[in-house]
PyMOL Python script that loads the backbone (N, CA, C, O; Angstrom):
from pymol import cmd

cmd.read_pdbstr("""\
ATOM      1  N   UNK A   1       0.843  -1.171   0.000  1.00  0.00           N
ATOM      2  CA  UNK A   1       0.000   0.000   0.000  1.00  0.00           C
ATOM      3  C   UNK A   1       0.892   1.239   0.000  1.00  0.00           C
ATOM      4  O   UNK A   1       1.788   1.302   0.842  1.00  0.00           O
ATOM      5  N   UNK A   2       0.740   2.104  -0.768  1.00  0.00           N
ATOM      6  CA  UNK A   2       1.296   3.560  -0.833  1.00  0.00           C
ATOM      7  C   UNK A   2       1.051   4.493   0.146  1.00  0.00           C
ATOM      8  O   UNK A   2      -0.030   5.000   0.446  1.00  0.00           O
ATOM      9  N   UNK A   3       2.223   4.692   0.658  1.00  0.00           N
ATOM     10  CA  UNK A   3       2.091   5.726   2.055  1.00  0.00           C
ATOM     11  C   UNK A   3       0.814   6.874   1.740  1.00  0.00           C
ATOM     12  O   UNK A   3       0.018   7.125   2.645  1.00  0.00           O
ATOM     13  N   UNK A   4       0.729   7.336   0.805  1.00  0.00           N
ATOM     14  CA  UNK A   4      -0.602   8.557   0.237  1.00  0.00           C
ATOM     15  C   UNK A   4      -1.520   7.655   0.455  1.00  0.00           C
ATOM     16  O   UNK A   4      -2.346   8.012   1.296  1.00  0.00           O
ATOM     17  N   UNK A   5      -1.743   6.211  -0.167  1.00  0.00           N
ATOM     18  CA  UNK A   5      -3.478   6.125   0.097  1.00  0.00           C
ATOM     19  C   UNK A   5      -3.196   5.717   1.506  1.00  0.00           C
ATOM     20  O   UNK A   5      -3.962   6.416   2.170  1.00  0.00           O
ATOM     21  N   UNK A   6      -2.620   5.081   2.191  1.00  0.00           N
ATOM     22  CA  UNK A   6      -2.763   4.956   4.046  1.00  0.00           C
ATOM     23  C   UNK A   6      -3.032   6.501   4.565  1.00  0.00           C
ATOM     24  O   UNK A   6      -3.905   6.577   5.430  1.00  0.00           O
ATOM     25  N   UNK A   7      -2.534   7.501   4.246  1.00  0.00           N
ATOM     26  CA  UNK A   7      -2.827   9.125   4.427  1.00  0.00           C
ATOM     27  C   UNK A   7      -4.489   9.264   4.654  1.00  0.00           C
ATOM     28  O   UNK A   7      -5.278   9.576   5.546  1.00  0.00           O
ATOM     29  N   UNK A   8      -4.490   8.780   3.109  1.00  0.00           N
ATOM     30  CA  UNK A   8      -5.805   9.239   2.468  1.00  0.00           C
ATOM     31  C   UNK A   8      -7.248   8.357   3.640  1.00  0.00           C
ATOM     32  O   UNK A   8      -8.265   8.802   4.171  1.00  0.00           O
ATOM     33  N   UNK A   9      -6.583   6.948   3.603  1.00  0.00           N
ATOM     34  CA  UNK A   9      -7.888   6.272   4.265  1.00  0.00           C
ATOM     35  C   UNK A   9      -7.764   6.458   6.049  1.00  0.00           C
ATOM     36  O   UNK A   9      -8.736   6.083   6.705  1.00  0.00           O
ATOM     37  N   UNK A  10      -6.643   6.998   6.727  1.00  0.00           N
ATOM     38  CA  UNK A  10      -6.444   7.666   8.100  1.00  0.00           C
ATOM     39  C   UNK A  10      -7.691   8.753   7.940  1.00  0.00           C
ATOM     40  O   UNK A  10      -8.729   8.593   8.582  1.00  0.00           O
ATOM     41  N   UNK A  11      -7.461  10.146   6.811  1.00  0.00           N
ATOM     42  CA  UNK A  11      -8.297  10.794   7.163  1.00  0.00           C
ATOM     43  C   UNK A  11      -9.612  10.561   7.108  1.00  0.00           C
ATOM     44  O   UNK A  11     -10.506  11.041   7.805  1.00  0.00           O
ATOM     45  N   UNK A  12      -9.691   9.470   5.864  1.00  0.00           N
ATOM     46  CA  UNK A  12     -11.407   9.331   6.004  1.00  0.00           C
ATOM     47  C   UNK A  12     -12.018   8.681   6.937  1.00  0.00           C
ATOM     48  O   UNK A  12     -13.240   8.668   7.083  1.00  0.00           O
ATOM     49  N   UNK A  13     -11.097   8.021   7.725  1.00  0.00           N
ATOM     50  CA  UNK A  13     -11.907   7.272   9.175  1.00  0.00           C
ATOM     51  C   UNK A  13     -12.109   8.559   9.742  1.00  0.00           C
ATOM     52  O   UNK A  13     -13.281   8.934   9.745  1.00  0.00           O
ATOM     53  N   UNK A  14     -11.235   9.354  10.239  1.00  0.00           N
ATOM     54  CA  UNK A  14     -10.896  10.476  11.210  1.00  0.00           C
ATOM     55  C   UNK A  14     -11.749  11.224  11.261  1.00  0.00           C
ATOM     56  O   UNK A  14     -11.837  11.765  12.364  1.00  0.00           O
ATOM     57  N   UNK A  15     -12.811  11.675  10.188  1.00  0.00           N
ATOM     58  CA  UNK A  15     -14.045  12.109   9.245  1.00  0.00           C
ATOM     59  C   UNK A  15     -15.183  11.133   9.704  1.00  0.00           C
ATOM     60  O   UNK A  15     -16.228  11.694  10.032  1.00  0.00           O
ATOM     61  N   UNK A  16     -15.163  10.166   9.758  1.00  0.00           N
ATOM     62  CA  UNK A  16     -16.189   9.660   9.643  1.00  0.00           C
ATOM     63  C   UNK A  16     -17.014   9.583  11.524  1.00  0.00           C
ATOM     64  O   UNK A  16     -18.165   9.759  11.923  1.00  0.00           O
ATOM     65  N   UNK A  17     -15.251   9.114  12.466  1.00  0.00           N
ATOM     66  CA  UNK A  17     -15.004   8.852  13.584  1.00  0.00           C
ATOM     67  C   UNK A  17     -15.599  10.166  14.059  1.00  0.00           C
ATOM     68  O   UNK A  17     -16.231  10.156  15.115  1.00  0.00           O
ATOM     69  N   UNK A  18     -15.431  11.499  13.255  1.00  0.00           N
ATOM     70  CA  UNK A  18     -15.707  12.963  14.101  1.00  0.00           C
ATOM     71  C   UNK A  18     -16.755  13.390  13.617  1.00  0.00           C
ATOM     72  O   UNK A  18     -17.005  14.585  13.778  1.00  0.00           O
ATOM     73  N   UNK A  19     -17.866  12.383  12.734  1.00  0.00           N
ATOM     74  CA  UNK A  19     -18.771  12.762  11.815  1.00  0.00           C
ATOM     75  C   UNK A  19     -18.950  14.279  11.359  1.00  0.00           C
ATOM     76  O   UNK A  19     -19.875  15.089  11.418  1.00  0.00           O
ATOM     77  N   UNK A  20     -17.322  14.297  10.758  1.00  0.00           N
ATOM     78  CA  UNK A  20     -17.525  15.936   9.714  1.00  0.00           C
ATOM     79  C   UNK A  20     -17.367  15.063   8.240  1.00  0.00           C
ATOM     80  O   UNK A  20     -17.265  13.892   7.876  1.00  0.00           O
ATOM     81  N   UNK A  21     -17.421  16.543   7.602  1.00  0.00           N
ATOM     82  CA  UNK A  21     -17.214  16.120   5.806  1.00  0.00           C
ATOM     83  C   UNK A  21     -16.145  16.329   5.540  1.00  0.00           C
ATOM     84  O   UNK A  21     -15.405  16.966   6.290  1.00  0.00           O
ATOM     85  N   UNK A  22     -15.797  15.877   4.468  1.00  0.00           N
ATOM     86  CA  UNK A  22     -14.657  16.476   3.827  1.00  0.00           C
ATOM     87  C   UNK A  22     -14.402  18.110   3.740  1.00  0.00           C
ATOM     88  O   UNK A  22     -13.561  18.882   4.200  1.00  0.00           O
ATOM     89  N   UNK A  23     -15.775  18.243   2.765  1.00  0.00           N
ATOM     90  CA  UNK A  23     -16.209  19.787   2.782  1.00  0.00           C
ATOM     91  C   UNK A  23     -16.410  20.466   3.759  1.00  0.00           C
ATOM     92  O   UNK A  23     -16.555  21.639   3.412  1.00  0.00           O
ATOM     93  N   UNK A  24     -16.527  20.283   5.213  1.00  0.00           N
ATOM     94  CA  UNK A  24     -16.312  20.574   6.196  1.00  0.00           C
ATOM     95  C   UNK A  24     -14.677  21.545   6.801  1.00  0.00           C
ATOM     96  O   UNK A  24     -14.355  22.665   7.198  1.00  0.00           O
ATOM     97  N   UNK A  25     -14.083  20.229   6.521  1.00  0.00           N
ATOM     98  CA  UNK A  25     -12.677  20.110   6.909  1.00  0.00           C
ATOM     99  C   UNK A  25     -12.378  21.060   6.503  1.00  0.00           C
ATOM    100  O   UNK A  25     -11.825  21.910   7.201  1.00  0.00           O
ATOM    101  N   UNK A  26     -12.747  21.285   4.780  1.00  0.00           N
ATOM    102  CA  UNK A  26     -11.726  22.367   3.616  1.00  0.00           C
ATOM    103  C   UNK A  26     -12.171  23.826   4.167  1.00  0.00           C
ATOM    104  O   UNK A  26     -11.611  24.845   4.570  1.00  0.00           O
ATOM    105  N   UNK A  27     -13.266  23.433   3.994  1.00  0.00           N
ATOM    106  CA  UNK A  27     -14.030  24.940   4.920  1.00  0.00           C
ATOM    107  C   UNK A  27     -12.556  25.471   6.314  1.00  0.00           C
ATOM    108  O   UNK A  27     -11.712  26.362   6.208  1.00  0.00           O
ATOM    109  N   UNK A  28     -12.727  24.763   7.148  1.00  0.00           N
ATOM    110  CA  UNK A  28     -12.279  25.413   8.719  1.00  0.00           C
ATOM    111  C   UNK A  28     -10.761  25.180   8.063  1.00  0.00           C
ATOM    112  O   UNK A  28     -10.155  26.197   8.398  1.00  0.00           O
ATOM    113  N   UNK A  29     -10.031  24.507   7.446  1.00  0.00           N
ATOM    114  CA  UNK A  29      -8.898  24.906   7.271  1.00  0.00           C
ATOM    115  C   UNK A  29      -8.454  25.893   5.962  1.00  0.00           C
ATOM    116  O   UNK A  29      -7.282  26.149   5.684  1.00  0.00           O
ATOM    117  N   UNK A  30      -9.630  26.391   5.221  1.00  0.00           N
ATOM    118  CA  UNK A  30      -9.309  26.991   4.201  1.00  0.00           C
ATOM    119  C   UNK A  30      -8.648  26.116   3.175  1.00  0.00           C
ATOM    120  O   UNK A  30      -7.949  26.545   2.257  1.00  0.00           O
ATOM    121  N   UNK A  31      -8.830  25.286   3.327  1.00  0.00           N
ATOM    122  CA  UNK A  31      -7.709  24.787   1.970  1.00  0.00           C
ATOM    123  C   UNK A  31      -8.526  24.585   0.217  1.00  0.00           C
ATOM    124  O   UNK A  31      -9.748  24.546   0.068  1.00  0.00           O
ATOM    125  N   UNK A  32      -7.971  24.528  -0.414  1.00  0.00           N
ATOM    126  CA  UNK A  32      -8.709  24.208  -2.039  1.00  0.00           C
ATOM    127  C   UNK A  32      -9.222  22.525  -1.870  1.00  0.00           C
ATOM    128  O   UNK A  32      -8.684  21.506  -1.435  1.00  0.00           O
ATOM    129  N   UNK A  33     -10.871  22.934  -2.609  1.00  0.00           N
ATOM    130  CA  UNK A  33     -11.172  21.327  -2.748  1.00  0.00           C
ATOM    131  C   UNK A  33     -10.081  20.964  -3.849  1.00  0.00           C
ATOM    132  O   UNK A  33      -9.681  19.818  -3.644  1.00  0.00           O
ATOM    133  N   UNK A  34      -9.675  21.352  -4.573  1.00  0.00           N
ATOM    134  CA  UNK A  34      -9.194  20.420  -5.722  1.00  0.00           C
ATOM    135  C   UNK A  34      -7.990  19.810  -4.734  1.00  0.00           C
ATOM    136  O   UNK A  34      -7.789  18.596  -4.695  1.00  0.00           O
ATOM    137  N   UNK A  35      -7.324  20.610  -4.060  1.00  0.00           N
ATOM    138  CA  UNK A  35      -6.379  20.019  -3.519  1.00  0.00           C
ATOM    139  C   UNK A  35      -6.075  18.808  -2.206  1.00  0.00           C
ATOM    140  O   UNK A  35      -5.109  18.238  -1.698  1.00  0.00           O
ATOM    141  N   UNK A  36      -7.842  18.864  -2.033  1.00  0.00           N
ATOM    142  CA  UNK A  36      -8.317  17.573  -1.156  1.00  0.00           C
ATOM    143  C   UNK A  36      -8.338  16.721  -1.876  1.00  0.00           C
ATOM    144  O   UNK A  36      -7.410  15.912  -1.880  1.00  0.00           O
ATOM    145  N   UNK A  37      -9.214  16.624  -2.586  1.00  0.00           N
ATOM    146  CA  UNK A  37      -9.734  15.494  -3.819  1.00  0.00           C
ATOM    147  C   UNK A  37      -8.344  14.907  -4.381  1.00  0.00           C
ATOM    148  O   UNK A  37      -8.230  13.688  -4.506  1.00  0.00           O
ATOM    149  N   UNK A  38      -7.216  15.832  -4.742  1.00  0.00           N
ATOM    150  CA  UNK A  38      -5.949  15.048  -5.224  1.00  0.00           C
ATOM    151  C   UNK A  38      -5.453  13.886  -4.068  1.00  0.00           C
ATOM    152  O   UNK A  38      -5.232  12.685  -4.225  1.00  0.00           O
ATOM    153  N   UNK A  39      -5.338  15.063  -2.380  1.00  0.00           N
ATOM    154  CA  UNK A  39      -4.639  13.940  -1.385  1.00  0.00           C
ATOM    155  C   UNK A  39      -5.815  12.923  -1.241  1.00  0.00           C
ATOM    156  O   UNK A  39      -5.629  11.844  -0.678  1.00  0.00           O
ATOM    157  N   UNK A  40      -6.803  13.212  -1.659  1.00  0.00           N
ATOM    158  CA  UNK A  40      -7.794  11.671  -1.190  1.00  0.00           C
ATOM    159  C   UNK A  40      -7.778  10.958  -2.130  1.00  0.00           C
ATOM    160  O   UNK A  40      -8.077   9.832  -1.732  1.00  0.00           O
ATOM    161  N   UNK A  41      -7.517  10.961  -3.639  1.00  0.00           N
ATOM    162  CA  UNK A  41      -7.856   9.911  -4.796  1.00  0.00           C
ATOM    163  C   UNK A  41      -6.466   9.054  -5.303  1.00  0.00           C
ATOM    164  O   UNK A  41      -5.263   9.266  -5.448  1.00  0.00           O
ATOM    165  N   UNK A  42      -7.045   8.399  -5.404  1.00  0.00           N
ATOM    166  CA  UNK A  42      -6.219   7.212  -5.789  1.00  0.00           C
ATOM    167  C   UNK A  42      -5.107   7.053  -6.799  1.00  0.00           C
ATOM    168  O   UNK A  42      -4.204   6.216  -6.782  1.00  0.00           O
ATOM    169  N   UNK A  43      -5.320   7.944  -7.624  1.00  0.00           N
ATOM    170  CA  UNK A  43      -4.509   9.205  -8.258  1.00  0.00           C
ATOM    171  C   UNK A  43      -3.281   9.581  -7.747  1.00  0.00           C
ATOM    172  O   UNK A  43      -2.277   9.670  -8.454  1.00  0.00           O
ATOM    173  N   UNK A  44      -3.302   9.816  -6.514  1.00  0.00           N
ATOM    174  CA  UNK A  44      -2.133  10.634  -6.017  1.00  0.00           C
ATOM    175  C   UNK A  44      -1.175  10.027  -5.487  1.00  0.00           C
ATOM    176  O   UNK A  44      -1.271   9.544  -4.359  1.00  0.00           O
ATOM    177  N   UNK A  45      -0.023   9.948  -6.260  1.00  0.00           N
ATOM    178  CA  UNK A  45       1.320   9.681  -5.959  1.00  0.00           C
ATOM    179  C   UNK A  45       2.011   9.815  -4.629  1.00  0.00           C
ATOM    180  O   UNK A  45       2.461   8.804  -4.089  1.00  0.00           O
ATOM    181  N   UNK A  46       2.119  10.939  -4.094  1.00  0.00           N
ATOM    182  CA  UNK A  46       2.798  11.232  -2.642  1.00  0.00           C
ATOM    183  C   UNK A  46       2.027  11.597  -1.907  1.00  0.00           C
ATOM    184  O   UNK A  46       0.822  11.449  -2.110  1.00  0.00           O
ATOM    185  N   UNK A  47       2.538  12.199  -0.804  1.00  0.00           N
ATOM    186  CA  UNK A  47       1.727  13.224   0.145  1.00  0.00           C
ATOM    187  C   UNK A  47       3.028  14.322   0.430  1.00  0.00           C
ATOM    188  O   UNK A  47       4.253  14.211   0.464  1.00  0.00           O
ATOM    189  N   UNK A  48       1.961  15.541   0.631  1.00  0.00           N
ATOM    190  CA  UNK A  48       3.198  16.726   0.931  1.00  0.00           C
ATOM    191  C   UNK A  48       2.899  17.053   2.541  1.00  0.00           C
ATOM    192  O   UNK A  48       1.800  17.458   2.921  1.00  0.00           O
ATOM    193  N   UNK A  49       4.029  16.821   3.433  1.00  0.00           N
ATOM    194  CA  UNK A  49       3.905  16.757   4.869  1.00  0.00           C
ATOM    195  C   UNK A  49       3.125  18.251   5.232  1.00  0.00           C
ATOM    196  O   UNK A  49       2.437  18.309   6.251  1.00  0.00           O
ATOM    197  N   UNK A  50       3.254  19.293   4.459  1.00  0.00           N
ATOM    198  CA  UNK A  50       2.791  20.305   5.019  1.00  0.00           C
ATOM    199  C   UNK A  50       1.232  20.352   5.116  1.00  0.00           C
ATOM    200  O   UNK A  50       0.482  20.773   5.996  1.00  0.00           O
ATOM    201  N   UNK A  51       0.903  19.489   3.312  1.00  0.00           N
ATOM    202  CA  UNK A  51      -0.577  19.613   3.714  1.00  0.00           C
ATOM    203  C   UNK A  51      -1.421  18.682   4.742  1.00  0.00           C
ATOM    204  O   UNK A  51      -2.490  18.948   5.291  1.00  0.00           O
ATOM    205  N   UNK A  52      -0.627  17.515   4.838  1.00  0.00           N
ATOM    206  CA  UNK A  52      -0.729  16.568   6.135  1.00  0.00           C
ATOM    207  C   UNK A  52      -1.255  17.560   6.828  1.00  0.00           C
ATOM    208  O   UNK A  52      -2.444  17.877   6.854  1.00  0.00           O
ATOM    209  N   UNK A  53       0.160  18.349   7.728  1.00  0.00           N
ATOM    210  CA  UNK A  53       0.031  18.819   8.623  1.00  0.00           C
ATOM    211  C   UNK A  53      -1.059  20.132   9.265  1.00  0.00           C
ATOM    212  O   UNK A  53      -1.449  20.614  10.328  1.00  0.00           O
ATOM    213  N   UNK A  54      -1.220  20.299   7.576  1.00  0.00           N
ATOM    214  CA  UNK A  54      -2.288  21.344   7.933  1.00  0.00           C
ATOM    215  C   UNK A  54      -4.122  20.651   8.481  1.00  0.00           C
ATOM    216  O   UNK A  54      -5.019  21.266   9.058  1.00  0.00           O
ATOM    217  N   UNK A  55      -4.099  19.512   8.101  1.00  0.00           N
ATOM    218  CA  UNK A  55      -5.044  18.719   7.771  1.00  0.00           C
ATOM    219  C   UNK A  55      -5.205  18.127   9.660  1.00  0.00           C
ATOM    220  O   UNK A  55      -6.200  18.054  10.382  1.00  0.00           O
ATOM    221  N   UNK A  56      -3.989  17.854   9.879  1.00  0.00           N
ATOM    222  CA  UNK A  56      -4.141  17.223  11.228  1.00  0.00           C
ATOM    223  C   UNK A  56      -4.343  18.299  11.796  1.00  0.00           C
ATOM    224  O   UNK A  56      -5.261  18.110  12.594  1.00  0.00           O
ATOM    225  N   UNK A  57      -3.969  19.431  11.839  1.00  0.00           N
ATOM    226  CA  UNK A  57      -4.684  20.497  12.743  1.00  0.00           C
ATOM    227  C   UNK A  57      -6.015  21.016  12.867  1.00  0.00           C
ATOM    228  O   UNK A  57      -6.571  21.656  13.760  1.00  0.00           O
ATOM    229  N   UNK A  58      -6.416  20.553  11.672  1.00  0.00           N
ATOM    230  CA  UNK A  58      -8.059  21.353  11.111  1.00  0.00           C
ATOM    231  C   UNK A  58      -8.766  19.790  11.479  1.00  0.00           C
ATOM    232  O   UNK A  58      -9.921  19.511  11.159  1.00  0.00           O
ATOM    233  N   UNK A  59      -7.906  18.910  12.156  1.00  0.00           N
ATOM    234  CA  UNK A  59      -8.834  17.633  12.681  1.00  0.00           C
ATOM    235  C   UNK A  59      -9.102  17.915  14.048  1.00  0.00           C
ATOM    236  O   UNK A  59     -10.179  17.652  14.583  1.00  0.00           O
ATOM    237  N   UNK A  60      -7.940  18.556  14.734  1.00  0.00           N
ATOM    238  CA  UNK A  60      -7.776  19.040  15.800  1.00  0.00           C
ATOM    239  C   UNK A  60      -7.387  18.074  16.494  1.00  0.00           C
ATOM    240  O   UNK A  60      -7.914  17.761  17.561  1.00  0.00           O
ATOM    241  N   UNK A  61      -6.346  17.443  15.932  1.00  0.00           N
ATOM    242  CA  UNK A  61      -5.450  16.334  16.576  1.00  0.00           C
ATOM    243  C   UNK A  61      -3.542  16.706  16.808  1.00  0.00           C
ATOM    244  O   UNK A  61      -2.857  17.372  16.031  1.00  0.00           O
ATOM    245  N   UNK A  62      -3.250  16.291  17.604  1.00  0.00           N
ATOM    246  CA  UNK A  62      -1.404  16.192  17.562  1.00  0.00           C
ATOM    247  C   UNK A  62      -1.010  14.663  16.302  1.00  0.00           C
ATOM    248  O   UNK A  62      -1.591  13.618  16.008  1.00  0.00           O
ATOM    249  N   UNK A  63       0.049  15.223  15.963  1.00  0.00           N
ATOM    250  CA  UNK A  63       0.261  14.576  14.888  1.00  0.00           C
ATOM    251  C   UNK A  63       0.872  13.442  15.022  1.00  0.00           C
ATOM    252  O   UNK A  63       1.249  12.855  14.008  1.00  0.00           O
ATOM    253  N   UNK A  64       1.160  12.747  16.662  1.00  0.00           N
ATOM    254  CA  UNK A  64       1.523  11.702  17.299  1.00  0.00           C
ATOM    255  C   UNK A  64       0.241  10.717  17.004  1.00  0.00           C
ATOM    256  O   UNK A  64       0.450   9.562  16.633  1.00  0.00           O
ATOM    257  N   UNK A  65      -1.486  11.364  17.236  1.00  0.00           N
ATOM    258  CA  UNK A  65      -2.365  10.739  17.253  1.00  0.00           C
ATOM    259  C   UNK A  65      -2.760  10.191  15.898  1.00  0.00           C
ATOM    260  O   UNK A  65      -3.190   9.051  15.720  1.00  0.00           O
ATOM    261  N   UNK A  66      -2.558  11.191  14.868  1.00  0.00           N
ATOM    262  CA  UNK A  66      -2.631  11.175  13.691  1.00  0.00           C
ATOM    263  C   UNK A  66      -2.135   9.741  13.427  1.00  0.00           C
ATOM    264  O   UNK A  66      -2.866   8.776  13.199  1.00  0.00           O
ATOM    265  N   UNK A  67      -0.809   9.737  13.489  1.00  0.00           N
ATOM    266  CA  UNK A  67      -0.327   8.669  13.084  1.00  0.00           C
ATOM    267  C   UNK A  67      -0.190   7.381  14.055  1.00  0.00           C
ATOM    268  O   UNK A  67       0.528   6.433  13.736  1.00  0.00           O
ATOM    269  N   UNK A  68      -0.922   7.411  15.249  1.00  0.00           N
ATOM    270  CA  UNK A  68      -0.973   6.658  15.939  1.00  0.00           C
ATOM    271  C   UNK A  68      -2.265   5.312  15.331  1.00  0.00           C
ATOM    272  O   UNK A  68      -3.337   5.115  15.905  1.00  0.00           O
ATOM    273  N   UNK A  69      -1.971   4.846  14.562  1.00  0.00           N
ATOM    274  CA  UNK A  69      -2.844   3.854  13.746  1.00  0.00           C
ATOM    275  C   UNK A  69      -2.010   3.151  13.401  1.00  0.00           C
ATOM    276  O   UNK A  69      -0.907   3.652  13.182  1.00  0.00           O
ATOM    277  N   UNK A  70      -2.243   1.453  13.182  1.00  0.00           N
ATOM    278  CA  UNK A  70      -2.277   0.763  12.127  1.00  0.00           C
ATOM    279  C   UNK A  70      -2.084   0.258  11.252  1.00  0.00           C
ATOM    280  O   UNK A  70      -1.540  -0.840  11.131  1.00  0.00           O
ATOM    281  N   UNK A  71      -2.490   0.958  10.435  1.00  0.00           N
ATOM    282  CA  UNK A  71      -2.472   1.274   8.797  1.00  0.00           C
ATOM    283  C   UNK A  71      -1.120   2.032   8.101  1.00  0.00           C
ATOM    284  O   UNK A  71      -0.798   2.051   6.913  1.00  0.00           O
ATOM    285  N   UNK A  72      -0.349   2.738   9.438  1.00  0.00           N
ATOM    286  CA  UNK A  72       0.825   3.118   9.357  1.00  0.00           C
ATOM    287  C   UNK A  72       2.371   2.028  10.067  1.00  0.00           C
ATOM    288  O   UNK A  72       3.579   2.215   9.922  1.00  0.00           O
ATOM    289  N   UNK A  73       1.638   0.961  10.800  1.00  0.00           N
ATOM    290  CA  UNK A  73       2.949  -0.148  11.198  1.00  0.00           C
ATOM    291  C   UNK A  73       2.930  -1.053   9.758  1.00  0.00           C
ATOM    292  O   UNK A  73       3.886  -1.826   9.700  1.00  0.00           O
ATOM    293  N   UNK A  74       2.060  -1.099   8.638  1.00  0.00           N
ATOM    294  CA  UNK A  74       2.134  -2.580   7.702  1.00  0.00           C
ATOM    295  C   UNK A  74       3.270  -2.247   7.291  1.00  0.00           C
ATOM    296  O   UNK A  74       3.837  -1.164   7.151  1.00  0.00           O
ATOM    297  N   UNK A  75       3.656  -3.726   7.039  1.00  0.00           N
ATOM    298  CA  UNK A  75       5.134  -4.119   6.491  1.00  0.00           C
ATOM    299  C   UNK A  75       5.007  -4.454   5.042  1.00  0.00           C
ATOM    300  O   UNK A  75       5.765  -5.239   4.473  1.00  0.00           O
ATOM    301  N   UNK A  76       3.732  -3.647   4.305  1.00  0.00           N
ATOM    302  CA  UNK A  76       3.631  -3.170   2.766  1.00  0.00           C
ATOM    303  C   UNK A  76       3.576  -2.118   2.791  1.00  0.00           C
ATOM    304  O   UNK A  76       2.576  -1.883   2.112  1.00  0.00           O
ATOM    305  N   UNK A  77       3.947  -1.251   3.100  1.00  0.00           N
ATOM    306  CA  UNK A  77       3.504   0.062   3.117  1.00  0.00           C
ATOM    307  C   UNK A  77       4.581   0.821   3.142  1.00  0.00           C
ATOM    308  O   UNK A  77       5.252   1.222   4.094  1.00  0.00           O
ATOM    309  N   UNK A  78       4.745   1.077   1.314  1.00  0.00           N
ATOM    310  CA  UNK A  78       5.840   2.082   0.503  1.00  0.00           C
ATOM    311  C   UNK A  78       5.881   3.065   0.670  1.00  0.00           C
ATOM    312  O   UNK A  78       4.787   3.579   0.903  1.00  0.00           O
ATOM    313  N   UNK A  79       6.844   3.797   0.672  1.00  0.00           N
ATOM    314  CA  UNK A  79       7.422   4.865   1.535  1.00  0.00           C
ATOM    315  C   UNK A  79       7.926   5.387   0.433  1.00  0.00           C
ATOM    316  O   UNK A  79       7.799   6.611   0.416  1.00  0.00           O
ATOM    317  N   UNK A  80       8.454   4.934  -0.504  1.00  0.00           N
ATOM    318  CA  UNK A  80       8.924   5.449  -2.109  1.00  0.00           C
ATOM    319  C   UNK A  80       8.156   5.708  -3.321  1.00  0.00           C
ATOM    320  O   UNK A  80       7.109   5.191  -2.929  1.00  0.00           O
ATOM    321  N   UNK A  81       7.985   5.964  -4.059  1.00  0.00           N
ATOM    322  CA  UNK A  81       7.505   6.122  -5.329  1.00  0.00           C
ATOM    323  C   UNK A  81       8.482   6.206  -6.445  1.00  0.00           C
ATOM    324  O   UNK A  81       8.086   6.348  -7.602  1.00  0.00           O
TER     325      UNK A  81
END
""", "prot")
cmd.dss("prot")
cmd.show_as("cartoon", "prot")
cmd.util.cbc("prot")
cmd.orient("prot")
């Protein structure tokens, strides 16, 4: 699994777990939908730590919790592209 879609399916639990929207999220952090829709689709090659980071704040989490999952220990889970 590609470190971006483990990104991608962290936030959509995190969303679902805090029952907000996506469109929610983009709202309180200001960010561009297009530029959600890239880090969420399957499409997307990397992740850029900043928008991570902006993302874990507008969850209103520390970024220890963030990555405190899972889906981030598998021993498939590419780190390269």
């Amino acid at each position: 699994m590609k470190l971006s879609t483990a990104v991608a399916m962290r936030i959509s639990d995190i969303l679902r777990e805090k029952n907000l929207s996506q469109y929610r999220l983009e709202r309180n952090i200001a960010m561009p939908h297009n530029t959600m829709k890239t880090l969420m689709s399957e499409r997307n090659r990397s992740v850029n730590l900043r928008t991570v980071m902006q993302i874990i704040k507008g969850l209103d989490m520390t970024t220890a919790e963030f990555f405190d999952d899972p889906i981030f220990e598998r021993d498939d889970l590419e780190l390269y592209e």
